[in-house]
C-alpha positions in Angstrom: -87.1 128.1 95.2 -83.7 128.6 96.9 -80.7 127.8 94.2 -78.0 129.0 96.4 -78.0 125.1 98.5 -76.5 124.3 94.8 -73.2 126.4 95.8 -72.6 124.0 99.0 -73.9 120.4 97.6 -73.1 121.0 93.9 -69.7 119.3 94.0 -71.7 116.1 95.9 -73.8 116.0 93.1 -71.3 116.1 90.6 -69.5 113.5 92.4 -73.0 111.1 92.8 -73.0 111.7 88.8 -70.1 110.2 88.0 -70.8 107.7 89.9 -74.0 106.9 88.8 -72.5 107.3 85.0 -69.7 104.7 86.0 -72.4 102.0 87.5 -74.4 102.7 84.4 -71.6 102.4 81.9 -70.0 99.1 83.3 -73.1 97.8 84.1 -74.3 97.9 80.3 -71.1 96.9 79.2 -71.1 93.7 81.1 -74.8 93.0 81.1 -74.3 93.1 77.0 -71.1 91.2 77.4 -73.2 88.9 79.6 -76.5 89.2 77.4 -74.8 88.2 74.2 -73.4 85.2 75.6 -76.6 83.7 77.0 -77.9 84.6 73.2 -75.3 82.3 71.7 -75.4 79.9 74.5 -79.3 79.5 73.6 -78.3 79.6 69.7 -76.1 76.7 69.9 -76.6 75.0 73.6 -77.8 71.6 74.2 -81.4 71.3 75.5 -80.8 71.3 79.1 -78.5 74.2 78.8 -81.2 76.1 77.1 -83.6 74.9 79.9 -81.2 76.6 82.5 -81.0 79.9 80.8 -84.8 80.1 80.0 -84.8 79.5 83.8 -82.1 82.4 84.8 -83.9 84.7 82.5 -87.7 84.1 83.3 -86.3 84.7 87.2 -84.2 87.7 86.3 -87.0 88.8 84.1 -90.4 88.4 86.8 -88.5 89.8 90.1 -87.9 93.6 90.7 -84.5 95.2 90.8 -85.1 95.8 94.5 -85.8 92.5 95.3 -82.6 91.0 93.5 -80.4 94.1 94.9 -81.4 93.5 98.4 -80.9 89.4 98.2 -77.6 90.1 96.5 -76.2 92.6 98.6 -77.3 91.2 102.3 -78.2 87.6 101.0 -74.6 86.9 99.0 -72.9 86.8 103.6 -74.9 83.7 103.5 -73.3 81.7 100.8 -69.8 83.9 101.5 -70.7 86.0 98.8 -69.4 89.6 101.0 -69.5 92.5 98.4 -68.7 96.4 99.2 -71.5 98.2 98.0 -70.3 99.4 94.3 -69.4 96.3 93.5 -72.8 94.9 94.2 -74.5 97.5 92.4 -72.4 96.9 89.7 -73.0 93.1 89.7 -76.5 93.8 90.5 -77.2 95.8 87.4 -75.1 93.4 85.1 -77.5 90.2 86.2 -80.9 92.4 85.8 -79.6 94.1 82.0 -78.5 90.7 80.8 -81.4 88.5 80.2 -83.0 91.7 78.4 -79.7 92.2 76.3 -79.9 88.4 75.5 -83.3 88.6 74.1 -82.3 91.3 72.1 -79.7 89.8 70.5 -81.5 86.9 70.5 -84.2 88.4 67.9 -81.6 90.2 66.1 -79.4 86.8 65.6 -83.0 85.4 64.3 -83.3 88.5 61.5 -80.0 87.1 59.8 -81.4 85.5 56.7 -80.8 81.9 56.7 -79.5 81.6 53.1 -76.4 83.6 54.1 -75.6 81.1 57.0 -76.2 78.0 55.0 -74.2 79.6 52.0 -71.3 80.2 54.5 -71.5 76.7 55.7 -71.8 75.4 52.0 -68.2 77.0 51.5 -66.7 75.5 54.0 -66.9 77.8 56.4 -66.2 77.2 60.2 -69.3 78.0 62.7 -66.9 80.3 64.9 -66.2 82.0 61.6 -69.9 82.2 60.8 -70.8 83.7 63.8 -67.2 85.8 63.4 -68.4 87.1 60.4 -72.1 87.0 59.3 -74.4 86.2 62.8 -72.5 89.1 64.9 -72.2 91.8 62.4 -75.6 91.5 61.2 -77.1 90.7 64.3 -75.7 93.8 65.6 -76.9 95.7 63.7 -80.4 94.8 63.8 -80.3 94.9 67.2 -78.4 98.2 67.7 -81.8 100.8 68.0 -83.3 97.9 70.7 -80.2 98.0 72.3 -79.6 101.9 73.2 -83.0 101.8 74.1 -82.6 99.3 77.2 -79.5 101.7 77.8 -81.4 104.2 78.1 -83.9 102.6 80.6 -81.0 100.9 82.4 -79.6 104.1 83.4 -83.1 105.1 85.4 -82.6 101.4 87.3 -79.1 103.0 88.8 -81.2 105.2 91.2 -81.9 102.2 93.3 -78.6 101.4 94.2 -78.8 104.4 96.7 -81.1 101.7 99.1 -77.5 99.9 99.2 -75.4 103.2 99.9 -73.9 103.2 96.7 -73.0 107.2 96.5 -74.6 107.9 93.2 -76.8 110.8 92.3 -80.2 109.5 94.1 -78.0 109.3 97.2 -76.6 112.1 96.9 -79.5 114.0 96.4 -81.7 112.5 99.1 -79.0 113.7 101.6 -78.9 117.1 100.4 -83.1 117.0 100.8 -83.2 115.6 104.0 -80.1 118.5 105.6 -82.1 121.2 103.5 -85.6 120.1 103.1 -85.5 121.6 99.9 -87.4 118.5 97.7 -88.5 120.8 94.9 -84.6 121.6 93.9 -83.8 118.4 94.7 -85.6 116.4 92.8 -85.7 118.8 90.0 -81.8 118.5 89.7 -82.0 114.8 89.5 -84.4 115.1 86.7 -82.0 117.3 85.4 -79.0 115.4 85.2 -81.0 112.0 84.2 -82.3 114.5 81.0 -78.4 115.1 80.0 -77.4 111.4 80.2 -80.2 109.8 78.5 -80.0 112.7 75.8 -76.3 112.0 75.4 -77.1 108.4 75.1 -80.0 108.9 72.6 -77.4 111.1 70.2 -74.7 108.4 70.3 -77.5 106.0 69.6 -78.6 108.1 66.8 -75.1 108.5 65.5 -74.1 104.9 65.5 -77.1 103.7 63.9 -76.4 106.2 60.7 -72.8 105.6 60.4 -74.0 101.6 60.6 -76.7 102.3 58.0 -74.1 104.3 55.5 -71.6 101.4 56.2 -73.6 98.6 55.1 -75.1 100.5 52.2 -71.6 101.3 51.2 -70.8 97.5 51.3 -73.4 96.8 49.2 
């Protein structure tokens, strides 16, 4: 195996990293942002709403990533939907994570014991408040390990925004293949780099969780 290629294309790389880190950090963001509004859309919707979103996520849910990419990407011209590339990966990846994040947080808003909801509520207590101050924090929490796990697989889903040009690692490192014809190294860096990120993301995961865990027991 020839390392040296790494001298010439190692900035690319570097470059397709970041990028792929940026569509895989704003993408979770808003696909949580996204997810956890769905949740408490379906948590205190009216029956057709709820018929909607089961809708939207059994669709989201039971089509590949491709498909929805491609149909986004050169299918959005048709209804004047004309996005640049990054910014339909981006929206791309938000719409696939969020039906998954709303289920999540849709169990994890089902784990909050119902005594504590109808004691807030016996109180006086408003419903935004309820969900201010009992249903998110809890719900959270519970959901938190499920949660950086989907991050985690969300972050092997960026590779496919390369069919779209998006410059991110897979792109990146297809074009230094196809100059070099060096596959092995190629693909070995990818695995590489996807190695670092998800082990960065697993020990923030791990770290949150703890400091969560010590919190509440301290509370308590």
């Amino acid at each position: 195996m020839d390392w040296s290629i790494l001298q010439q294309y190692g900035p690319a790389l570097l470059k397709g990293f970041g990028n792929t880190v940026l569509c895989w950090l704003l993408g979770t963001v808003f696909g949580m942002a996204l997810g956890l509004v769905i949740a408490l859309l379906q948590r205190y919707g009216s029956r057709w709403l709820n018929w909607i979103i089961q809708v939207y996520i059994e669709v989201i849910r039971g089509t590949p990533f491709l498909v929805q990419l491609f149909v986004l990407y050169y299918g959005g011209p048709l209804i004047g939907l004309r996005l640049d590339a990054l910014p339909a990966g981006l929206l791309g990846l938000t719409i696939y994570g969020s039906p998954y994040f709303a289920e999540i947080f849709r169990s994890g808003f089902r784990g909050v014991p119902h005594g504590q909801i109808e004691a807030a509520r016996a109180i006086g207590m408003s419903e935004p408040a309820i969900v201010r101050r009992i249903l998110l924090p809890l719900g959270l929490v519970s959901s938190l390990p499920a949660l950086v796990n989907f991050s985690i697989i969300l972050t092997k889903e960026t590779v496919i925004l390369s069919i779209i040009t998006v410059p991110e690692l897979m792109y990146q490192v297809q074009r230094m293949s196809t100059e070099t014809f060096r596959y092995v190294e190629a693909n070995l860096v990818l695995a590489l780099f996807f190695w670092a990120l998800v082990e960065a993301i697993s020990r923030v995961g791990r770290r949150l969780e703890t400091h969560v865990t010590k919190h509440l027991i301290e509370r308590t």
